[in-house]
C-alpha positions, 0 to 999 in steps of 0.5 A: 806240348801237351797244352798246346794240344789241348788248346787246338783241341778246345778252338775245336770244340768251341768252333764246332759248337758255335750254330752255323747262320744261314740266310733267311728271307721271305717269300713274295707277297704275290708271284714274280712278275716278268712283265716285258722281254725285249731283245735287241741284236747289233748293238756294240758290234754286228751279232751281238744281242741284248735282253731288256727285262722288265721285272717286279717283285711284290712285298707291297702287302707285307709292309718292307721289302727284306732288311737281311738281304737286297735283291741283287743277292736273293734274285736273278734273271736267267735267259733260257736255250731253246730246250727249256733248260740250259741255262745261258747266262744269268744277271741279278738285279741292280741294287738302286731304288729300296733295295732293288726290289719293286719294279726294275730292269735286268739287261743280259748282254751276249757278245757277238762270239757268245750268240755263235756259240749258243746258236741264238736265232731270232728264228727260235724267238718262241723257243727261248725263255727267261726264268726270274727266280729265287737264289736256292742258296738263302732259307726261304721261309713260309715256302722252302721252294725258292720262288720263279716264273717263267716269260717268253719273248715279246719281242725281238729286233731284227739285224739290221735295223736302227738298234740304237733309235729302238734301244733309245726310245725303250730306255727314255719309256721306262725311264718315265714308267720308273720315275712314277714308280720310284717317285724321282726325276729320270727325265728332264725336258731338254732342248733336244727332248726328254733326256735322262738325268742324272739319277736316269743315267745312274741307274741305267748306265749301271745296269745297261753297261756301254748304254752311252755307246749303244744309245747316245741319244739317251743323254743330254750331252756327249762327244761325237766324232764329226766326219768330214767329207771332202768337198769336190769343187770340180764342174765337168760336162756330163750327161746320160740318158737311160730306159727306166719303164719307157724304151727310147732308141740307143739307151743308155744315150750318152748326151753331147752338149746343147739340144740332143733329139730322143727317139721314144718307141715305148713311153714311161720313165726315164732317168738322166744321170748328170755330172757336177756342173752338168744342168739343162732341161728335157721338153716336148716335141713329139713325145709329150713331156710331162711337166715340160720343160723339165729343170735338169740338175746335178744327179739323177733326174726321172722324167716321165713321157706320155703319148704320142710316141715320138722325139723328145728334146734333152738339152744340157750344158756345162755351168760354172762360174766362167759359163755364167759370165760368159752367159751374161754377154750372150746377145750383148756388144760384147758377144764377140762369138761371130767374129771368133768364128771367122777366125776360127777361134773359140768364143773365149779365146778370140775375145781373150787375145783382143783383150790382152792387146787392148790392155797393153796399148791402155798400159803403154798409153798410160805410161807414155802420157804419165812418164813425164816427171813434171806430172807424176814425179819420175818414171820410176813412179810412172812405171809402177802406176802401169803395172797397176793399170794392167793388174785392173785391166786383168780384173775388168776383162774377167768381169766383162766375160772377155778373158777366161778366168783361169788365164785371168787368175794366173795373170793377175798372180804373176803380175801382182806378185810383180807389182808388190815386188817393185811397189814395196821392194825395189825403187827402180824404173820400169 
């Protein structure tokens, strides 16, 4: 028992008697330097903020920066309250390029949660500063004060602005103020511009943590999550006539389709709202245009009137695919509209009708002149040419602007889905 006493008592002894090491570095050849404070808010989420340091530290005189310690753990950047001293948070140096002294940066980063609960305003831009200072737990030598500077803002960047363009083009600017300092390449000139490479995106992916999320174009590649907006293919008549600097009588007018007459009482600016498929022109009449006739397209269209107070002109019409066939035979011997009207028939349903019946006496003729089995080998064949027969009388009618293009298409289903039934199907008489 005794030896084990006297043992512990001597690991004591030797424990005691061997000298405690501390950390010693020098100070600076010159004063710390913080040469630019930047900040940026709404970055990963609405409220948050980040400070963008730029820092130098000297030993350029004294030959090499300390071998003892890198500057990650002899250094340290501290974003300051507004009352000079509470201290917020503080980051070190990323260790990198000789030891992480020389010129570098610090990103301090507080989450939305944490700018509510330090009060920050950019109101206070003034008020905050940023300490670069010494670690007070080494030796410094030569003077035992651990060195430090004090630097304000220099500029900070509103809510709501294009944080990541900003955070993009601070990052790419200091990534070639760095490239001349370290002498390595950071950028390199890509199809898409200066990007980082890959020592750029290195250094600053690990001292701007989520950089690829707050500024992807910063690099060279990434993923991006495409959004597909749906594509509405629908046309509808639409069409309304509103004051903007002018005063016309009734405004908002809702337009009807063809010409409408606009009484104009004041002259000035005037916008026409239309809807998909909705096109026309807005001309002079007493009222001077400007510029009439003016195109009118899908949106808002602006059009400016001049004196003499008077009527303008807005003519507007549904345009689609039918209209524009439909267009195509106005005036034509095909243009059938006059003899709709004595029937009391809309101009594509008249036409329409007459169709159908002229493609079944062409498909009735055909079959009669062609069921012979001495020209077309049976009727069986004869009837299956027929169903052919009216499926192109279907398609010539469409072309011709003669049958509505919605009926035509339900027909041609029905009788197409027919005639591949009885073609390739069913060997039977029709």
């Amino acid at each position: 028992m005794k030896k084990i006493l006297l043992s512990i008592l001597l690991a004591l002894l030797m424990l005691l008697a061997v000298p405690i090491i501390a950390l010693a570095i020098a100070q600076p050849d010159e004063l710390l330097s913080v040469n630019a404070v930047y900040v940026y808010e709404d970055l990963l989420e609405d409220g948050d903020c980040g400070v963008f340091i730029d820092y130098f530290i000297d030993y350029i005189a004294s030959g090499n920066p300390p071998t003892g310690e890198v500057a990650s753990e002899a250094y340290m950047a501290v974003f300051v309250d507004t009352d000079g001293v509470t201290q917020l948070k503080s980051v070190a140096p990323y260790v990198f390029q000789n030891s992480g002294y020389g010129r570098g940066v610090i990103w301090i980063y507080f989450s939305a949660a944490e700018v509510t609960t330090h009060g920050i305003n950019r109101a206070d831009e003034a008020l905050y500063e940023v300490w670069f200072v010494g670690n007070p737990t080494l030796v410094w030598t030569v003077d035992p004060v651990p060195p430090k500077t004090i630097a304000g803002i220099d500029y900070w960047q509103p809510a709501g602005s294009s944080s990541s363009t900003l955070m993009t083009l601070r990052v790419l600017s200091y990534a070639d103020i760095l490239e001349l300092a370290w002498t390595m390449d950071l950028l390199a000139e890509t199809p898409l511009g200066h990007r980082l490479t890959a020592l750029g995106e290195s250094y600053f992916m690990n001292v701007i943590p989520n950089l690829r999320t707050i500024a992807p174009s910063c690099f060279s590649s990434g993923e991006f999550d495409p959004v597909i907006e749906p594509i509405d293919y629908d046309t509808n008549f639409g069409a309304t006539f509103t004051n903007l600097g002018g005063t016309a009588v009734g405004s908002p007018i809702t337009l009807v389709e063809g010409a409408n007459t606009i009484d104009v009482t004041t002259v000035g600016t005037f916008t026409i709202e239309l809807l998909k498929g909705t096109e026309g022109t807005a001309e002079t009449d007493v009222c001077v245009v400007t510029g009439s006739p003016v195109t009118l397209r899908y949106g808002t269209n602006t059009i400016t009137t001049t004196a003499p107070i008077g009527d303008i002109t807005v003519t507007v019409n549904l345009v689609n695919t039918q209209t524009g066939i439909t267009d195509t035979i106005a005036g034509t011997g095909f243009d059938v509209s006059e003899a709709a009207a004595l029937f009391g028939m809309s101009t594509i349903l008249f036409p329409g009708v007459i169709w159908l019946l002229v493609s079944i006496l062409v498909c009735w003729g055909f079959y009669q002149g062609t069921s012979r089995p001495s020209r077309y080998g049976s009727p069986a064949t004869s009837g299956k040419l027929t169903l052919l027969i009216f499926d192109i009388c279907i398609i010539g009618g469409t072309v011709l602007g003669l049958l509505h293009i919605l009926v035509a298409v339900l027909l041609f289903i029905c009788f197409g889905a027919v005639t591949g039934y009885v073609l390739f199907f069913r060997h039977a008489n029709v």
